[in-house]
KOLNU-897831 format. One line per 10 residues: number of its first residue (from 1); their letters; for each residue x, y, z of N, C-alpha, C, O, CB. Coordinates in steps of 0.02 Angstrom, whole numbers, always signed. Glycine has a CB too. Layout:
<sites>
NUM) a) X,Y,Z,X,Y,Z,X,Y,Z,X,Y,Z,X,Y,Z; ...
</sites>
This chain:
<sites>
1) xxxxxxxxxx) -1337,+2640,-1489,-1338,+2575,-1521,-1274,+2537,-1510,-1273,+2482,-1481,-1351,+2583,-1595; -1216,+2568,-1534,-1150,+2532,-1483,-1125,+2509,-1435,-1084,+2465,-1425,-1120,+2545,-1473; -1177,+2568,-1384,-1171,+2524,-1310,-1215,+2467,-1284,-1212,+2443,-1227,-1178,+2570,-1256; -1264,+2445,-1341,-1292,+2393,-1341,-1249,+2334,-1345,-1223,+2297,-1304,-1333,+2397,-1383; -1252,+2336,-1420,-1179,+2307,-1438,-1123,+2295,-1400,-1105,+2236,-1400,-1153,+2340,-1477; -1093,+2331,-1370,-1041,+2316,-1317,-1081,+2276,-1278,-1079,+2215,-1284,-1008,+2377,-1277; -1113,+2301,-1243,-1137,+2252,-1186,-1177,+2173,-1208,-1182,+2127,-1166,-1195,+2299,-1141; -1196,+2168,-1261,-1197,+2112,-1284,-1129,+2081,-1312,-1115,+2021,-1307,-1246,+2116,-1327; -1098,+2117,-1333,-1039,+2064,-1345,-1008,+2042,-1279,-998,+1982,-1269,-978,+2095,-1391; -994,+2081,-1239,-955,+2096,-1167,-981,+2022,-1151,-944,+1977,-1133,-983,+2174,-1106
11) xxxxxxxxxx) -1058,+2015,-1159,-1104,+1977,-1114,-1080,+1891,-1149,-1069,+1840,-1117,-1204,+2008,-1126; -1076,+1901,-1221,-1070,+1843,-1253,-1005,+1819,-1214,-1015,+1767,-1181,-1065,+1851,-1334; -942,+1846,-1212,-862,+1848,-1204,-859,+1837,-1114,-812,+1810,-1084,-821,+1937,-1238; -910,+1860,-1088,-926,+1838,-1007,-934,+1756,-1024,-896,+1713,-1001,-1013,+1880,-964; -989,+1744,-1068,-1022,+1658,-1080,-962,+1606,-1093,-950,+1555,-1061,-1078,+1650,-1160; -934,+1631,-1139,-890,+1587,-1168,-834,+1564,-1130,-819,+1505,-1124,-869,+1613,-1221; -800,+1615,-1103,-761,+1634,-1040,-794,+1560,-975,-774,+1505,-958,-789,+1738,-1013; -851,+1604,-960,-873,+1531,-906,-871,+1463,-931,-850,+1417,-896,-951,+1533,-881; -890,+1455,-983,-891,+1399,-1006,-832,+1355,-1023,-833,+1294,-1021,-923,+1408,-1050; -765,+1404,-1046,-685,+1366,-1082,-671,+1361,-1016,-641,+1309,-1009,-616,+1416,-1140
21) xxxxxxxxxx) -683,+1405,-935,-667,+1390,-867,-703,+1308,-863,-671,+1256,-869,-703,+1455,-808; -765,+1312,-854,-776,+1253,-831,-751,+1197,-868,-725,+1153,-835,-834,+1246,-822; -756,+1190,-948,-708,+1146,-973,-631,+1124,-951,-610,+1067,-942,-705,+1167,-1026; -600,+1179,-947,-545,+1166,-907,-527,+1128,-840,-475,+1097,-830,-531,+1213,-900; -603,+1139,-779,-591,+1126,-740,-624,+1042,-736,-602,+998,-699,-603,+1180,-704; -681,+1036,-783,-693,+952,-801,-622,+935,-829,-606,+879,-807,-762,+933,-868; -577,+958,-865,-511,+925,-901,-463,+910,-847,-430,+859,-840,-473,+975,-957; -464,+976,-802,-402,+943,-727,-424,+902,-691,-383,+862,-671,-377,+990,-666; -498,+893,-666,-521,+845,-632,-526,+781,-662,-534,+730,-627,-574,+862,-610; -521,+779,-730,-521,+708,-773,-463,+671,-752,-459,+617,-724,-516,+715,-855
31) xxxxxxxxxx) -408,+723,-775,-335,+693,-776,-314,+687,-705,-273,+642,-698,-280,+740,-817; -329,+718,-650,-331,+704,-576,-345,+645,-547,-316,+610,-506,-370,+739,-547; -412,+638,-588,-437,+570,-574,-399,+495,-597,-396,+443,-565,-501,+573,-605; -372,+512,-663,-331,+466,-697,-279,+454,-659,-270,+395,-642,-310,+486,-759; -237,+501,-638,-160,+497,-606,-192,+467,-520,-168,+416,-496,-108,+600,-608; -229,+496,-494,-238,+454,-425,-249,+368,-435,-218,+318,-418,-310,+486,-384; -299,+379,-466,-310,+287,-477,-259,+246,-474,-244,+209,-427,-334,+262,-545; -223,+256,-545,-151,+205,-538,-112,+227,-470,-91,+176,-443,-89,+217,-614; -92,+288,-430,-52,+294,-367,-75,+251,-329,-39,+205,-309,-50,+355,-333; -146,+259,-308,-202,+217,-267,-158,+135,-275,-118,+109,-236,-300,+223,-314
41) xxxxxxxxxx) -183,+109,-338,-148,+54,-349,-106,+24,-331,-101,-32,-305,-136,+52,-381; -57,+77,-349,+35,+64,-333,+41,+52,-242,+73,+9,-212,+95,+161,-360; +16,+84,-225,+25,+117,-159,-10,+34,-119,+22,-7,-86,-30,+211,-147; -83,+31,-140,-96,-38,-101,-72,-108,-126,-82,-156,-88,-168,-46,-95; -36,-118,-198,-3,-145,-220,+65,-166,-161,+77,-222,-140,+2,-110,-278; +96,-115,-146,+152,-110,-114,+143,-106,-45,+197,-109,-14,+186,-60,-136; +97,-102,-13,+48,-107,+57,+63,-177,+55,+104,-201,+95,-47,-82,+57; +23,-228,-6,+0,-296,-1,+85,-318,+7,+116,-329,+59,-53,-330,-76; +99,-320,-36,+155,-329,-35,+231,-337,+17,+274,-381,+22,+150,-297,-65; +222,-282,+45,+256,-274,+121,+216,-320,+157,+248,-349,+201,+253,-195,+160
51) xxxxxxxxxx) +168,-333,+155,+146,-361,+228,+147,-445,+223,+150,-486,+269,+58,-331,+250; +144,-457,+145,+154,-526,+119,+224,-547,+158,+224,-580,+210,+161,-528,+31; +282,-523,+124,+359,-499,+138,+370,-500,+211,+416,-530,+239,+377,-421,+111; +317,-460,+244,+316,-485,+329,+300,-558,+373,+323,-592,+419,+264,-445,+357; +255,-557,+332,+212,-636,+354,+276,-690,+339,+301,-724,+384,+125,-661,+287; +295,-689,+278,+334,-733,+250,+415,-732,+310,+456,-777,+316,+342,-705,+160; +416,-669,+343,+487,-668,+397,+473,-690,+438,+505,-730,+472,+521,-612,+423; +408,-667,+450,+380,-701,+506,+371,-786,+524,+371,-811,+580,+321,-675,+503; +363,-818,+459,+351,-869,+484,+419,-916,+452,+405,-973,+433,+274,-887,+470; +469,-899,+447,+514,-903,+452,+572,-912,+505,+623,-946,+502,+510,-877,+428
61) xxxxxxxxxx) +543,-864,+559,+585,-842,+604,+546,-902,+653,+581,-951,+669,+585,-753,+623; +495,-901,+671,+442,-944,+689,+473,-1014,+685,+483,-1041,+740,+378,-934,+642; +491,-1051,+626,+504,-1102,+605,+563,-1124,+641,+562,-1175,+675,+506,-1099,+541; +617,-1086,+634,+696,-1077,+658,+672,-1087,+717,+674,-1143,+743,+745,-1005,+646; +637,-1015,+757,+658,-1050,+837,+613,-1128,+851,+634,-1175,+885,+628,-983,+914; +554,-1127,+817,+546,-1194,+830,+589,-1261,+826,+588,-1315,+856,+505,-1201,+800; +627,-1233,+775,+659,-1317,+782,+724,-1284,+817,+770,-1325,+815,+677,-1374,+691; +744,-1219,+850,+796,-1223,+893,+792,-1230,+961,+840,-1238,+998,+827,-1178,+884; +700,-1225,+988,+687,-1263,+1032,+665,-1312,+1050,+646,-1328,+1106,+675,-1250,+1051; +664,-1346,+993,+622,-1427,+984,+710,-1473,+989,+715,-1532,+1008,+560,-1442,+871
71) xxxxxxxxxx) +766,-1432,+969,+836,-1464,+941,+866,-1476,+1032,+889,-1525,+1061,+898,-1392,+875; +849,-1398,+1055,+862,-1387,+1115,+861,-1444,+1168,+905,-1479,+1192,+824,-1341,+1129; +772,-1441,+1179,+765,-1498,+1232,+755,-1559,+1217,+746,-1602,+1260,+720,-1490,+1271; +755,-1568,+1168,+770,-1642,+1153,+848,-1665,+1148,+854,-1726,+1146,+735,-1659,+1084; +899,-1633,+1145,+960,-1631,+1151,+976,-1648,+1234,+1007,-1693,+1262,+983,-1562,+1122; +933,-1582,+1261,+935,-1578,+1341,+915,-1632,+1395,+938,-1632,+1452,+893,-1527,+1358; +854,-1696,+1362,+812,-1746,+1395,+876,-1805,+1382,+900,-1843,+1425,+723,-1761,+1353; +899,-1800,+1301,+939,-1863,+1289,+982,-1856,+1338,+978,-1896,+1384,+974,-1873,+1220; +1036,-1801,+1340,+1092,-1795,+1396,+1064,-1818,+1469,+1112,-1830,+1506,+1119,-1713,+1402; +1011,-1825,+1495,+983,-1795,+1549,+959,-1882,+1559,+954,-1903,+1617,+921,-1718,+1537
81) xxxxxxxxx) +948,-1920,+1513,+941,-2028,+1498,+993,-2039,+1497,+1017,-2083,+1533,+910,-2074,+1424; +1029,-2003,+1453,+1115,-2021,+1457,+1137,-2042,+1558,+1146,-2089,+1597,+1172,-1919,+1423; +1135,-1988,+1553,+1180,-1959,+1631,+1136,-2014,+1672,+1167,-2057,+1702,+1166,-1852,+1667; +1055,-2014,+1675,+1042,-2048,+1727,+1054,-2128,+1688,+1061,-2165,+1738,+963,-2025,+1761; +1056,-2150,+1659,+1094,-2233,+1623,+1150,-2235,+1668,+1157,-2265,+1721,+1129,-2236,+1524; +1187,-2199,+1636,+1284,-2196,+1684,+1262,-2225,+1750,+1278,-2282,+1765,+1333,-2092,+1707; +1206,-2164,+1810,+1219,-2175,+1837,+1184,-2226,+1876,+1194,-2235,+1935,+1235,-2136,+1843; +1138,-2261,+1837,+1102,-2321,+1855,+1159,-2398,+1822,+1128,-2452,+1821,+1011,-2311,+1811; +1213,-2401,+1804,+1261,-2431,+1795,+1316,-2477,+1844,+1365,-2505,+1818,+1280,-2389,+1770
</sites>
């Protein structure tokens, strides 16, 4: 009659056992899930961000040489009316 008993309790303490496991492992996968999301976030947050930060150098730099080659040859044509004026003088 005891070794019934044992083996039914054994059997209950097997159940319970599987069961506080799988709870546990729905509880790490919860909080797994929680902590990726916001990283996820951060991460393409700061993706967007850099590439905004790029665009913005970019068209910056863009701007500059434009008007340092718009300053250029138009500097270069005036000298160039200049010189031929003189030498139509």
């Amino acid at each position: 009659m005891l070794g019934g008993l044992g083996k039914l309790a054994a059997g209950g303490l097997a159940h319970r056992t599987e069961k506080a496991t799988e709870e546990a492992v729905d509880f790490v996968e919860g909080a797994v899930k929680e902590a990726v999301e916001p990283a996820k976030e951060a991460g393409e947050n700061a993706v967007a961000g850099a590439l905004k930060k790029t665009h913005e150098t970019r068209d910056k730099v863009v701007k500059e040489v434009t008007e340092t080659v718009t300053n250029t040859v138009t500097n270069a044509v005036t000298h160039a009316a200049e010189g031929l004026g003189k030498l139509g003088q």
